[in-house]
Biopython code that builds the backbone (N, CA, C, O; Angstrom):
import numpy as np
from Bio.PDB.StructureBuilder import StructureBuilder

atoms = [
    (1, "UNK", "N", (-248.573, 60.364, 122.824)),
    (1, "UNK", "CA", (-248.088, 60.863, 124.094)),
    (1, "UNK", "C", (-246.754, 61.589, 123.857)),
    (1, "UNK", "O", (-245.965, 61.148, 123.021)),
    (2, "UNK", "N", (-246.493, 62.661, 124.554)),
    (2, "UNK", "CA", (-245.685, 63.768, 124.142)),
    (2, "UNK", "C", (-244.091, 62.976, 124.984)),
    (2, "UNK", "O", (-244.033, 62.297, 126.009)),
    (3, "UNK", "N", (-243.176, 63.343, 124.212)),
    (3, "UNK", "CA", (-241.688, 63.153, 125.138)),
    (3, "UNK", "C", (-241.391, 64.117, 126.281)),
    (3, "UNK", "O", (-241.562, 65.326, 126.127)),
    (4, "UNK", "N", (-241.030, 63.692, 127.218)),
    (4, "UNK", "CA", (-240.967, 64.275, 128.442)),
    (4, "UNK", "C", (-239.526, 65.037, 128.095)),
    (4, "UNK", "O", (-238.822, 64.577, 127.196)),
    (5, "UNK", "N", (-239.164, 66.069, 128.746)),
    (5, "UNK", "CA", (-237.772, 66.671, 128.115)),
    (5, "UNK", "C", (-236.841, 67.179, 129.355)),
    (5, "UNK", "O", (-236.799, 68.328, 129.795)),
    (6, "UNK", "N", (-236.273, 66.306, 129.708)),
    (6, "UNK", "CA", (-235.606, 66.367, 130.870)),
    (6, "UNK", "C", (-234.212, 66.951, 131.263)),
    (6, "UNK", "O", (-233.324, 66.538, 130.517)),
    (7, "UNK", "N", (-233.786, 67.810, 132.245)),
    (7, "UNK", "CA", (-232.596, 69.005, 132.087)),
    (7, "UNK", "C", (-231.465, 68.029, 132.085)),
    (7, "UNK", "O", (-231.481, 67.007, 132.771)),
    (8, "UNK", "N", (-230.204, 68.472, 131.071)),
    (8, "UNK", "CA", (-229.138, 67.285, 131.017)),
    (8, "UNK", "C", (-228.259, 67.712, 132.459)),
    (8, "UNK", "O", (-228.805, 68.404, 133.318)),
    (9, "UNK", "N", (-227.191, 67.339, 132.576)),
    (9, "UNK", "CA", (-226.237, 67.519, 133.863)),
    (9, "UNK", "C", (-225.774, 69.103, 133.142)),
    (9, "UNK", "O", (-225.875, 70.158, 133.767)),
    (10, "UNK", "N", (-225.306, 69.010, 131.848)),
    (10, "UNK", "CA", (-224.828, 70.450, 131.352)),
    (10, "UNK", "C", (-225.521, 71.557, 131.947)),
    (10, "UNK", "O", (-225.051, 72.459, 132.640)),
    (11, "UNK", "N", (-226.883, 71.334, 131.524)),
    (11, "UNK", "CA", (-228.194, 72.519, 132.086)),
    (11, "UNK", "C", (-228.393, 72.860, 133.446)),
    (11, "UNK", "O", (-228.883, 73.969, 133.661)),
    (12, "UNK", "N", (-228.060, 71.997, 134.587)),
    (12, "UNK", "CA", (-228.206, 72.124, 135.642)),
    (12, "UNK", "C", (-227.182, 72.774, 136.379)),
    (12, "UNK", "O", (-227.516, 73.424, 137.370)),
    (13, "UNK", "N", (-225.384, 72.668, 135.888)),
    (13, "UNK", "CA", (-224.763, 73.000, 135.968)),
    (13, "UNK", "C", (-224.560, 74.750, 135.238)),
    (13, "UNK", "O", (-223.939, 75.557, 135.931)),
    (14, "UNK", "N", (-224.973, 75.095, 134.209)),
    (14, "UNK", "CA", (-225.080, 76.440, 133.393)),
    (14, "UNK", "C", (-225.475, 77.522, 133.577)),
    (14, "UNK", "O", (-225.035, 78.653, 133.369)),
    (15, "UNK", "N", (-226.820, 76.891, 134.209)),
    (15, "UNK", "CA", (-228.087, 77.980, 134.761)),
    (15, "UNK", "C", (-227.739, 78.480, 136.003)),
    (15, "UNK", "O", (-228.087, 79.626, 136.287)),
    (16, "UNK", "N", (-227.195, 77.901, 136.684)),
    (16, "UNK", "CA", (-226.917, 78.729, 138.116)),
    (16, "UNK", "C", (-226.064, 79.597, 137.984)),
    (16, "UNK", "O", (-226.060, 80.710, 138.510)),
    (17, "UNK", "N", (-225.049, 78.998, 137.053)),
    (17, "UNK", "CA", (-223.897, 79.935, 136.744)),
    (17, "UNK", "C", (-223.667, 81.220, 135.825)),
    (17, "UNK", "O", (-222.659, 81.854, 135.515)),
    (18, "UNK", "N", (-225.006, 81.337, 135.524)),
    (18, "UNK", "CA", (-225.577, 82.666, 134.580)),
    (18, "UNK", "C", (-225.862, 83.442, 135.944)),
    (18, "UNK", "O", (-225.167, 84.395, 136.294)),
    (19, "UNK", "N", (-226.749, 83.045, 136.556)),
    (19, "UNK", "CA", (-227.325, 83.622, 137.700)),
    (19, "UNK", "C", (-226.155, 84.116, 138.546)),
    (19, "UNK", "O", (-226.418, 85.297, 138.774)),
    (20, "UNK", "N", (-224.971, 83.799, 139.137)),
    (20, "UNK", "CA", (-223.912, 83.849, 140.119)),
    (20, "UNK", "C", (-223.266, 84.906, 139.553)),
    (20, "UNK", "O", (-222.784, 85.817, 140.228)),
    (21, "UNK", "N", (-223.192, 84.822, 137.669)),
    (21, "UNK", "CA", (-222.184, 85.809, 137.299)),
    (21, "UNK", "C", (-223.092, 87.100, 137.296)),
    (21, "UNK", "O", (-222.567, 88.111, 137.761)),
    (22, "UNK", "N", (-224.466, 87.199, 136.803)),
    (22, "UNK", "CA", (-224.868, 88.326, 137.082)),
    (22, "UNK", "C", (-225.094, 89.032, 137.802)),
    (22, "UNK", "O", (-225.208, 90.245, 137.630)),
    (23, "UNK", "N", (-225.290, 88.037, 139.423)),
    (23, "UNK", "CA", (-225.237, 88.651, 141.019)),
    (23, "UNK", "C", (-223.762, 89.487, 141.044)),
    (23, "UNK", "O", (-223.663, 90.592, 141.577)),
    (24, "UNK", "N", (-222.655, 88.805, 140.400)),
    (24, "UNK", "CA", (-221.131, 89.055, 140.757)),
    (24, "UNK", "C", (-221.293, 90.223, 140.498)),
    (24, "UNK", "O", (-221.389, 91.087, 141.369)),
    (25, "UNK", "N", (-221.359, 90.471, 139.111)),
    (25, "UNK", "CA", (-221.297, 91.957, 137.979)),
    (25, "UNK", "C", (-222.079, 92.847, 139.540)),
    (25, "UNK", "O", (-221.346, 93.533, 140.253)),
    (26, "UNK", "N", (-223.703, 92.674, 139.887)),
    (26, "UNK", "CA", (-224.252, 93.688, 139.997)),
    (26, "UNK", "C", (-223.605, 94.086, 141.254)),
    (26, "UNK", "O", (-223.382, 95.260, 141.552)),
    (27, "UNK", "N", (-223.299, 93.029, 142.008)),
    (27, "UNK", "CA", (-222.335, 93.436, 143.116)),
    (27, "UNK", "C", (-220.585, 93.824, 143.066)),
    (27, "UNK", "O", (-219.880, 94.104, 144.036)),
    (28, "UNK", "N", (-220.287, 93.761, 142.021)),
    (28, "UNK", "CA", (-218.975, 94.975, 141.685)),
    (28, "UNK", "C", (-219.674, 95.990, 140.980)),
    (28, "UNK", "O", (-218.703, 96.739, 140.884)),
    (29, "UNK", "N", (-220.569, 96.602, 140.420)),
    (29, "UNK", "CA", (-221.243, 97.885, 140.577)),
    (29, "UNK", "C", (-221.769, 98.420, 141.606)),
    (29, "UNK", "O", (-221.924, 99.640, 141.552)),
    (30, "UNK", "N", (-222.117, 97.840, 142.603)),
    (30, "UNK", "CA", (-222.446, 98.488, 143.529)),
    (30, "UNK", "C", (-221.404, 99.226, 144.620)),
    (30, "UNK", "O", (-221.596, 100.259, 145.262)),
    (31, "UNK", "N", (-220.353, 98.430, 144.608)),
    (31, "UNK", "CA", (-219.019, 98.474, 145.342)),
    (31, "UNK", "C", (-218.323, 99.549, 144.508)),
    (31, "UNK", "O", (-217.388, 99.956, 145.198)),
    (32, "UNK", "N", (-218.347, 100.106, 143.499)),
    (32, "UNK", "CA", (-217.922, 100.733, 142.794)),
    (32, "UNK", "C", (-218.901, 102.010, 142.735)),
    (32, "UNK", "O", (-218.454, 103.138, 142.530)),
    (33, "UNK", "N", (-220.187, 101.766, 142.919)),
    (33, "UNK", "CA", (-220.989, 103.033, 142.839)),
    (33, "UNK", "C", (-221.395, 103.414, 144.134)),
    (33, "UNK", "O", (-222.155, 104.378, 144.232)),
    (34, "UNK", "N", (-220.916, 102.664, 145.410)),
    (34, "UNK", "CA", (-221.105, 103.049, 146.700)),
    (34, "UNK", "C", (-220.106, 103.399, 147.063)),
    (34, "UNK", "O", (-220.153, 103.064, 148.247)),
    (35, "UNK", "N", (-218.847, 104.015, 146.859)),
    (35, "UNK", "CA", (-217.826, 103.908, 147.770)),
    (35, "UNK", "C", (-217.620, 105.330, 148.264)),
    (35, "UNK", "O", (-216.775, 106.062, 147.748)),
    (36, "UNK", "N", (-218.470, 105.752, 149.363)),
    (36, "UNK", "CA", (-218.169, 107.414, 149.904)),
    (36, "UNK", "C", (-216.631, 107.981, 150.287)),
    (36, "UNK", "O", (-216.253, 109.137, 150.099)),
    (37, "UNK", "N", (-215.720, 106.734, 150.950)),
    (37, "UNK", "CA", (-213.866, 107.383, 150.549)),
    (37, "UNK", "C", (-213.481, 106.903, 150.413)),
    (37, "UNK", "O", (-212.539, 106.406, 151.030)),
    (38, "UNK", "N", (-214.328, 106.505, 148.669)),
    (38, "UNK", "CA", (-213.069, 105.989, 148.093)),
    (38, "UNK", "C", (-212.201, 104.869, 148.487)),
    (38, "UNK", "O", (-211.002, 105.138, 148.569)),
    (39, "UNK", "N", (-212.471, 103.988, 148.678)),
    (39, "UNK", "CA", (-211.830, 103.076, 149.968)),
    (39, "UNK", "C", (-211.090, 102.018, 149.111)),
    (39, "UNK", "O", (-211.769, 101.337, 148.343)),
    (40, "UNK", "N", (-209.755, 101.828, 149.182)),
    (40, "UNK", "CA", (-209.137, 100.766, 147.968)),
    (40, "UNK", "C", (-209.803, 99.173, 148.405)),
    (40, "UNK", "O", (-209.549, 98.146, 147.774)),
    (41, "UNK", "N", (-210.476, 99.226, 149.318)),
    (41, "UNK", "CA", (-210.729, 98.181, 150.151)),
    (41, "UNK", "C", (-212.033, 97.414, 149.249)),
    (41, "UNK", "O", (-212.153, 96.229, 148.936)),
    (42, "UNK", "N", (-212.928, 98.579, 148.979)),
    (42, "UNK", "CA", (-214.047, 98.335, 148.210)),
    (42, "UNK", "C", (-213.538, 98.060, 146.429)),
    (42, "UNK", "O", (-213.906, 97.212, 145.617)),
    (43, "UNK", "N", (-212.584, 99.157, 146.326)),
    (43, "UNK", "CA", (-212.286, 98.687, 144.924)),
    (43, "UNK", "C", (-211.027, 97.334, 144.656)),
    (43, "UNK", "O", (-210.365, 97.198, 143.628)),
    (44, "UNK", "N", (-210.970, 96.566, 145.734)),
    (44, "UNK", "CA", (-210.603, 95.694, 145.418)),
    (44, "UNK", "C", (-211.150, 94.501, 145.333)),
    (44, "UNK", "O", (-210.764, 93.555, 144.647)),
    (45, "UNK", "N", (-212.407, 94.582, 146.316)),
    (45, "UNK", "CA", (-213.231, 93.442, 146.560)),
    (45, "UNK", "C", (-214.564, 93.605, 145.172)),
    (45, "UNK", "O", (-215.528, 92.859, 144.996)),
    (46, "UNK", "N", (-214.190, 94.751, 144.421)),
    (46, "UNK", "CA", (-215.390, 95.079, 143.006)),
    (46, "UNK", "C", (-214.171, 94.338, 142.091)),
    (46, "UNK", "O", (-214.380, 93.546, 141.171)),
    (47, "UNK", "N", (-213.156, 94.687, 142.460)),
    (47, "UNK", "CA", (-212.059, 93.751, 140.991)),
    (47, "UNK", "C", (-212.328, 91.948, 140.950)),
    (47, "UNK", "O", (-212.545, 91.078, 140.106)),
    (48, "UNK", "N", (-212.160, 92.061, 142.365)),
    (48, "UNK", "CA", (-212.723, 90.298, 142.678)),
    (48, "UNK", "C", (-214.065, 89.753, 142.210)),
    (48, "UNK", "O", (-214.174, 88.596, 141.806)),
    (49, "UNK", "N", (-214.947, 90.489, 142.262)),
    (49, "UNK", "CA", (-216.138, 90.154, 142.050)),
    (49, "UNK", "C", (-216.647, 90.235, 140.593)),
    (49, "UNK", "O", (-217.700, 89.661, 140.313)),
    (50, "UNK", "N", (-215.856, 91.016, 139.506)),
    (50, "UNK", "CA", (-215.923, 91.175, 137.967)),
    (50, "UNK", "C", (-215.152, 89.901, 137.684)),
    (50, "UNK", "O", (-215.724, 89.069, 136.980)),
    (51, "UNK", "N", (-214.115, 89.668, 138.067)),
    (51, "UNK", "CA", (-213.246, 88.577, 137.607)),
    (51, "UNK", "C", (-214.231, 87.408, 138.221)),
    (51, "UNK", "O", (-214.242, 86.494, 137.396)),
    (52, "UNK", "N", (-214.943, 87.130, 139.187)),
    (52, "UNK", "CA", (-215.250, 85.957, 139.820)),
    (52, "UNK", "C", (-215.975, 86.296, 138.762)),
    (52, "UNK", "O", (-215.208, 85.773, 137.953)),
    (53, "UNK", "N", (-216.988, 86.827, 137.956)),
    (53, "UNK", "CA", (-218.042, 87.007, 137.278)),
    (53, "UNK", "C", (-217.627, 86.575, 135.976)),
    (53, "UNK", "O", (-218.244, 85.806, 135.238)),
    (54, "UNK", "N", (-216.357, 87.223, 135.724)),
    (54, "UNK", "CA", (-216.114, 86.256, 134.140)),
    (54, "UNK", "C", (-215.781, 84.770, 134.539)),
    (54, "UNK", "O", (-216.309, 83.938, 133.802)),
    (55, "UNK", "N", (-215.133, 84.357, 135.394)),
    (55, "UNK", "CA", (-214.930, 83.261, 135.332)),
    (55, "UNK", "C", (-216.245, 82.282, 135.643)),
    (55, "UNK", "O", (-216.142, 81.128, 135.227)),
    (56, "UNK", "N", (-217.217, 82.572, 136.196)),
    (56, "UNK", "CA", (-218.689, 82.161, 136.133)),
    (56, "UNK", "C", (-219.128, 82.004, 134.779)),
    (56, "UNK", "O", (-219.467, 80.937, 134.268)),
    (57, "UNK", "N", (-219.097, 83.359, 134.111)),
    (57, "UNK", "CA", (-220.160, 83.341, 132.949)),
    (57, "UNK", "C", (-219.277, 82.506, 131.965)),
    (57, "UNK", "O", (-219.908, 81.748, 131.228)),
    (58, "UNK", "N", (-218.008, 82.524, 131.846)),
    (58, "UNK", "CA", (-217.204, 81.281, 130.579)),
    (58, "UNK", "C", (-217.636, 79.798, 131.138)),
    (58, "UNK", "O", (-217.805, 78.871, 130.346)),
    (59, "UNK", "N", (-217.821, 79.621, 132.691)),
    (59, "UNK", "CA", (-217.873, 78.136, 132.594)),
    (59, "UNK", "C", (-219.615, 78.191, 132.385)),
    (59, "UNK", "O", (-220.085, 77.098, 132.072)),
    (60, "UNK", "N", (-220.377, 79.052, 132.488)),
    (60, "UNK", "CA", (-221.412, 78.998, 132.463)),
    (60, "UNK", "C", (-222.140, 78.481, 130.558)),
    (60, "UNK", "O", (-222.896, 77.594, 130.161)),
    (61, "UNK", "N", (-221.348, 79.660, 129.857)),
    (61, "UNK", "CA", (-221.158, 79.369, 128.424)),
    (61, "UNK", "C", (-220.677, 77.891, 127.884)),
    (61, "UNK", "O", (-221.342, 77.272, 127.054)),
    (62, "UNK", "N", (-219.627, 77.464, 128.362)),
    (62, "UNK", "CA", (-218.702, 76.632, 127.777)),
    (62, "UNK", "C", (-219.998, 75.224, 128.241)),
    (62, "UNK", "O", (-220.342, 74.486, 127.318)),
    (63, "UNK", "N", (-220.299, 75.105, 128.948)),
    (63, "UNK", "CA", (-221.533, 74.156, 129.693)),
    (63, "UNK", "C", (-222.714, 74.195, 128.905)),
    (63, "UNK", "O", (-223.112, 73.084, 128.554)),
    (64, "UNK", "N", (-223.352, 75.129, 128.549)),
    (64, "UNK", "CA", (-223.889, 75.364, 128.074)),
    (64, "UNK", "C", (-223.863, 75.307, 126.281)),
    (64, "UNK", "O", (-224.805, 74.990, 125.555)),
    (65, "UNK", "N", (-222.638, 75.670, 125.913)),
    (65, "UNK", "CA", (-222.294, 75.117, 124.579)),
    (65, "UNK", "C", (-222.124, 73.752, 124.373)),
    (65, "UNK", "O", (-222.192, 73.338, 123.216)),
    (66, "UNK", "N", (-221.862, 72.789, 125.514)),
    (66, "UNK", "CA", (-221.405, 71.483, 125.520)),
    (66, "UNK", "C", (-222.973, 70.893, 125.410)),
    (66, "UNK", "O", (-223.375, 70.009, 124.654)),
    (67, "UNK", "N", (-223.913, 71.846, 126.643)),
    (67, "UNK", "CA", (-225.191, 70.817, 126.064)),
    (67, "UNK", "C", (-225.758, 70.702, 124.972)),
    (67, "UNK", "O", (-226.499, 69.722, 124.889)),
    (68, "UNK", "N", (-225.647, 71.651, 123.681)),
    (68, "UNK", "CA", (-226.212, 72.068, 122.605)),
    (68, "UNK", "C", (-225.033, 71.636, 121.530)),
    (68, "UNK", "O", (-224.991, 71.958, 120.343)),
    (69, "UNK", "N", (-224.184, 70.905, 122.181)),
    (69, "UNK", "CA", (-223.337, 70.105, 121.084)),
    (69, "UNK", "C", (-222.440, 70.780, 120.230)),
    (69, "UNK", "O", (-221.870, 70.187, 119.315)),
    (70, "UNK", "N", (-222.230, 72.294, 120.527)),
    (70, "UNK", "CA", (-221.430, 73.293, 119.778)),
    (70, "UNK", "C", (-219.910, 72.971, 120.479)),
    (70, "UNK", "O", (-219.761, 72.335, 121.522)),
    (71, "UNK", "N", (-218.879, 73.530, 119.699)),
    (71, "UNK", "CA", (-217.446, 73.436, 120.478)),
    (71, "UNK", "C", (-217.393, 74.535, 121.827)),
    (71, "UNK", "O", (-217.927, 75.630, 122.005)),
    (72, "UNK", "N", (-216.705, 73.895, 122.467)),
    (72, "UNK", "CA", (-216.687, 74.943, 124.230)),
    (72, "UNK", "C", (-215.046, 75.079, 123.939)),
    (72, "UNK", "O", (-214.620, 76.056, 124.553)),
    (73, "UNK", "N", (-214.375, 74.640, 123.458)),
    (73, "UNK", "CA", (-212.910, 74.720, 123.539)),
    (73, "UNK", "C", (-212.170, 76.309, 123.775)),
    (73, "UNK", "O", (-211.083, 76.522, 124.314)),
    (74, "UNK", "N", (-212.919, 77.104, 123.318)),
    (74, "UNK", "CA", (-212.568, 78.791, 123.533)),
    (74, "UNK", "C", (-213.385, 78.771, 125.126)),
    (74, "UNK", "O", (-213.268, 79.877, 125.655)),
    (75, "UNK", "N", (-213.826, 78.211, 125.611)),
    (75, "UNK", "CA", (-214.257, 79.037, 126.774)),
    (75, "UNK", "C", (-213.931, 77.899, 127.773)),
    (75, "UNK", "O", (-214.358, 78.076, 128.914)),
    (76, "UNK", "N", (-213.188, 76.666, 127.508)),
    (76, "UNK", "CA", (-212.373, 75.851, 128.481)),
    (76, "UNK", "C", (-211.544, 76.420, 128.787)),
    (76, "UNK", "O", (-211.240, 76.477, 129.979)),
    (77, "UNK", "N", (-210.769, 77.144, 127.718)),
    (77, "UNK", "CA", (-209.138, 78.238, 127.622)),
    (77, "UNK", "C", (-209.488, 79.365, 128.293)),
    (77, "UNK", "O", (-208.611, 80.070, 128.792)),
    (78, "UNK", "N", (-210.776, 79.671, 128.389)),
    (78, "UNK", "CA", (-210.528, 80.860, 129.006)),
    (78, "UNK", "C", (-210.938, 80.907, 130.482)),
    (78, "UNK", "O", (-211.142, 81.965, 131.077)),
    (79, "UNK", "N", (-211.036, 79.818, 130.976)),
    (79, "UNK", "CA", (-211.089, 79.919, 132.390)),
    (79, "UNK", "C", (-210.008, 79.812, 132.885)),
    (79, "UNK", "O", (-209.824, 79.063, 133.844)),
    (80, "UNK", "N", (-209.166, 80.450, 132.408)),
    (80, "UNK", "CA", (-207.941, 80.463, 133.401)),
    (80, "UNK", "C", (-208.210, 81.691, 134.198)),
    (80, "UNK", "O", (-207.493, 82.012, 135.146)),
    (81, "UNK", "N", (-209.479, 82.530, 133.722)),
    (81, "UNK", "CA", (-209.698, 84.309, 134.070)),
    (81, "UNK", "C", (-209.667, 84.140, 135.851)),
    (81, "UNK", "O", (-209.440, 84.993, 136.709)),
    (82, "UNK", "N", (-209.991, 82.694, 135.978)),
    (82, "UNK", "CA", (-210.594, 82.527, 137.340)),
    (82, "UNK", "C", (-209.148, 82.768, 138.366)),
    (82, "UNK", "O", (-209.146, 83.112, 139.548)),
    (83, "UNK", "N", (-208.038, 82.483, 137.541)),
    (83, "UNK", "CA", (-206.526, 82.754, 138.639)),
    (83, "UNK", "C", (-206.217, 84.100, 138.685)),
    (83, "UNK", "O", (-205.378, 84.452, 139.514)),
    (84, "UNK", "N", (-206.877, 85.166, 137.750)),
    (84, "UNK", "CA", (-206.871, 86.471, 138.165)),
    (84, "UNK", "C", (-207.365, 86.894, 139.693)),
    (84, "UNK", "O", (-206.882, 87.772, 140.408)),
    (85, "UNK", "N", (-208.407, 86.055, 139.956)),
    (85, "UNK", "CA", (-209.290, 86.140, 141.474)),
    (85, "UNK", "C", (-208.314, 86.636, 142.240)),
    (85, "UNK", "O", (-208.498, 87.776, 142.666)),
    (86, "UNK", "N", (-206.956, 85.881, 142.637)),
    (86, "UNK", "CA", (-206.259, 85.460, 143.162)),
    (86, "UNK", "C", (-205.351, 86.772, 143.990)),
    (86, "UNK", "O", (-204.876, 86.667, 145.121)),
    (87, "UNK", "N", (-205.281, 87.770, 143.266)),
    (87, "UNK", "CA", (-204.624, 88.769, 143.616)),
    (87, "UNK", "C", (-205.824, 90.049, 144.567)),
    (87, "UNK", "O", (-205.597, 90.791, 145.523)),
    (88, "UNK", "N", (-206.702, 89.883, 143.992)),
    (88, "UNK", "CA", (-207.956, 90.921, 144.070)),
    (88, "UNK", "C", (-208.182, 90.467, 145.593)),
    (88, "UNK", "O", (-208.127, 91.293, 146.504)),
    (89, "UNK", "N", (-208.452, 89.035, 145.828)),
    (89, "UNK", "CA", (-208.698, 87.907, 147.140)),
    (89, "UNK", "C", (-207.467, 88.564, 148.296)),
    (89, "UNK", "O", (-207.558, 89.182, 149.357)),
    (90, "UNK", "N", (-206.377, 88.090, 147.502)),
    (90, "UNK", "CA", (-205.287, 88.351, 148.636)),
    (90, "UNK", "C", (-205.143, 89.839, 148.947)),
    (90, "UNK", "O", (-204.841, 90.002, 150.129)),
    (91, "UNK", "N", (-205.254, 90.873, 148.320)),
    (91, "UNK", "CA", (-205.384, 92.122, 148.587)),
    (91, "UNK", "C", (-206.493, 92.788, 149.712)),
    (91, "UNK", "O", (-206.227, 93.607, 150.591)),
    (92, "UNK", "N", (-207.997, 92.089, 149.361)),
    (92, "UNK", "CA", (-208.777, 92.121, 150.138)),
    (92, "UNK", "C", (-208.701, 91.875, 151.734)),
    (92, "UNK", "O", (-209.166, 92.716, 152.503)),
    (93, "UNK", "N", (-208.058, 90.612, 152.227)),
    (93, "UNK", "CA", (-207.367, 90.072, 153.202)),
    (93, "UNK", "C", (-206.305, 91.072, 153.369)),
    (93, "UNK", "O", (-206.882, 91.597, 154.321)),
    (94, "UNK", "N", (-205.549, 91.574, 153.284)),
    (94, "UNK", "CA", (-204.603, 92.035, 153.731)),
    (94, "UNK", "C", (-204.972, 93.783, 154.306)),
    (94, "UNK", "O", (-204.512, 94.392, 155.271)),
    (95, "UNK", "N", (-205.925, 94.189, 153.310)),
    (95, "UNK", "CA", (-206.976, 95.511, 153.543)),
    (95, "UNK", "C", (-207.558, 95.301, 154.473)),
    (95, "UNK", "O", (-207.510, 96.141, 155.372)),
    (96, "UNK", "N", (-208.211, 94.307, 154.617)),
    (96, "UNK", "CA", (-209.311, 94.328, 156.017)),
    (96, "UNK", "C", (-208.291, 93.970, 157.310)),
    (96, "UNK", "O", (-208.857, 94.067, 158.399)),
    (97, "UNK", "N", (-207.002, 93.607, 157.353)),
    (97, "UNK", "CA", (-206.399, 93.833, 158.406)),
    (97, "UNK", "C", (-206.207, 95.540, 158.493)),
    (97, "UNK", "O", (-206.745, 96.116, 159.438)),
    (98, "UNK", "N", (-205.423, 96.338, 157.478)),
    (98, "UNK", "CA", (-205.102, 97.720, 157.535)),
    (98, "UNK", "C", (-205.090, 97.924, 156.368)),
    (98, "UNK", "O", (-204.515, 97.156, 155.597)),
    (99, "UNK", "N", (-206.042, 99.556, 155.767)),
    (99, "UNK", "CA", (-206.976, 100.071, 155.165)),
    (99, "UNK", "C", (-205.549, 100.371, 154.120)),
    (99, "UNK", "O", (-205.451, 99.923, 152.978)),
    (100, "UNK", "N", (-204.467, 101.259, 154.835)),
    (100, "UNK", "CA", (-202.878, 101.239, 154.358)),
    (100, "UNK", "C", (-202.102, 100.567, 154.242)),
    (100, "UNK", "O", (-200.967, 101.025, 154.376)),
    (101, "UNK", "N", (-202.224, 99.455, 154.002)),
    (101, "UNK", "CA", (-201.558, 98.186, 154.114)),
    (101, "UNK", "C", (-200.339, 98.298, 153.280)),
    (101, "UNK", "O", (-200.745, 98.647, 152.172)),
    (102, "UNK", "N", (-199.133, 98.186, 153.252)),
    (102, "UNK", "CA", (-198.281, 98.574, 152.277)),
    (102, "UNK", "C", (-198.274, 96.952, 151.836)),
    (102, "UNK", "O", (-198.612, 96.761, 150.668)),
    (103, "UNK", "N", (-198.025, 96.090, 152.407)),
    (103, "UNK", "CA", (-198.201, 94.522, 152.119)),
    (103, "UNK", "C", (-199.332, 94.046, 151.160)),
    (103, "UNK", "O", (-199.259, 93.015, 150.493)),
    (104, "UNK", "N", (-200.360, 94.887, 151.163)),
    (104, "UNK", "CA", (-201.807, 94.641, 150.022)),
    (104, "UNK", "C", (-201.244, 95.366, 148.772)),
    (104, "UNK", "O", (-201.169, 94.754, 147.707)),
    (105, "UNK", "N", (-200.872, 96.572, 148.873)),
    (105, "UNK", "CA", (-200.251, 97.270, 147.661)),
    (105, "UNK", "C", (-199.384, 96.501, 146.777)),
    (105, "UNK", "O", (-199.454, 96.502, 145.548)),
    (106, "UNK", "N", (-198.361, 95.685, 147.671)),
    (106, "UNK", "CA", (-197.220, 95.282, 146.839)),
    (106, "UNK", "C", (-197.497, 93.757, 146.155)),
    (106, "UNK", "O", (-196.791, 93.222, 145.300)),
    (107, "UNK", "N", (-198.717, 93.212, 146.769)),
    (107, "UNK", "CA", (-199.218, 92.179, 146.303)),
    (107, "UNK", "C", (-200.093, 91.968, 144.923)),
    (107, "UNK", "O", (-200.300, 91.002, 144.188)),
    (108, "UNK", "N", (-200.490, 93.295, 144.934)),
    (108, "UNK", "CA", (-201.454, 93.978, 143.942)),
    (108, "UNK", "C", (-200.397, 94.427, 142.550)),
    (108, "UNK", "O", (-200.827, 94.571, 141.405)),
    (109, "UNK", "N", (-198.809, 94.615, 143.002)),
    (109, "UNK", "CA", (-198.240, 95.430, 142.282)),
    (109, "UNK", "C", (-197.408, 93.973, 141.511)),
    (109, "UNK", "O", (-197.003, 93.635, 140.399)),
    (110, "UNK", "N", (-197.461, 93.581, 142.521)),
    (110, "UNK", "CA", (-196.352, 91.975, 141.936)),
    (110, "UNK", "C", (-197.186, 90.816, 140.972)),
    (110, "UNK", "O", (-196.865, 90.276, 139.913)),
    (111, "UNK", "N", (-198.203, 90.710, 141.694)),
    (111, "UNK", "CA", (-199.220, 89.619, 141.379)),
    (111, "UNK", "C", (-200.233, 90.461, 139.847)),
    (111, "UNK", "O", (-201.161, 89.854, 139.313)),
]
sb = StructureBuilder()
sb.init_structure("model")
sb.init_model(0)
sb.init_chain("A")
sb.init_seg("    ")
for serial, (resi, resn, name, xyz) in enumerate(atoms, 1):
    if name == "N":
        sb.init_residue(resn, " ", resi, " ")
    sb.init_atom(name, np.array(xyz, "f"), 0.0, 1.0, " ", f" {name:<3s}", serial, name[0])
structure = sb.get_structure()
């Protein structure tokens, strides 16, 4: 009788997160290949969505290296990509109040 082969917590956790980062990516290309003027509004919410995407696909990796017993230690370190979000987020918010926002600019410029 054959061993049954059952998904660890790593696997269940990994796989979605392949999936999320590649939705992210295709949706900051699209935001980037749709934007008729140019709108900083769109290219800020495509910066958010590449960065949300690396920070997906490292924890997605690093999970995934952990189930297969390899070292994750390079891709624990590199989720810090995920506090980049942070500026792209707050810019977004401040755009969708006003398109000219001088307050989104300087957040973008500081951060």
């Amino acid at each position: 009788m054959p061993l049954r082969q059952t998904m660890t917590y790593y696997q269940i956790i990994s796989y979605p997160l392949f999936l999320i980062g590649g939705l992210e990516i295709f949706l900051g290309l699209l935001l980037l290949r749709n934007n008729p003027r140019n709108s900083p509004v769109n290219r800020s919410v495509a910066v958010f969505a590449f960065f949300s995407a690396a920070y997906a696909l490292c924890t997605a990796i690093m999970y995934l290296r952990a189930h297969l017993g390899l070292p994750y230690d390079f891709f624990a370190r590199a989720n810090w990509i995920g506090w980049v979000t942070l500026p792209a987020g707050l810019q977004f918010i401040y755009f969708m109040k006003d398109e000219a926002s001088r307050t989104a600019r300087r957040i973008g410029y500081i951060l």
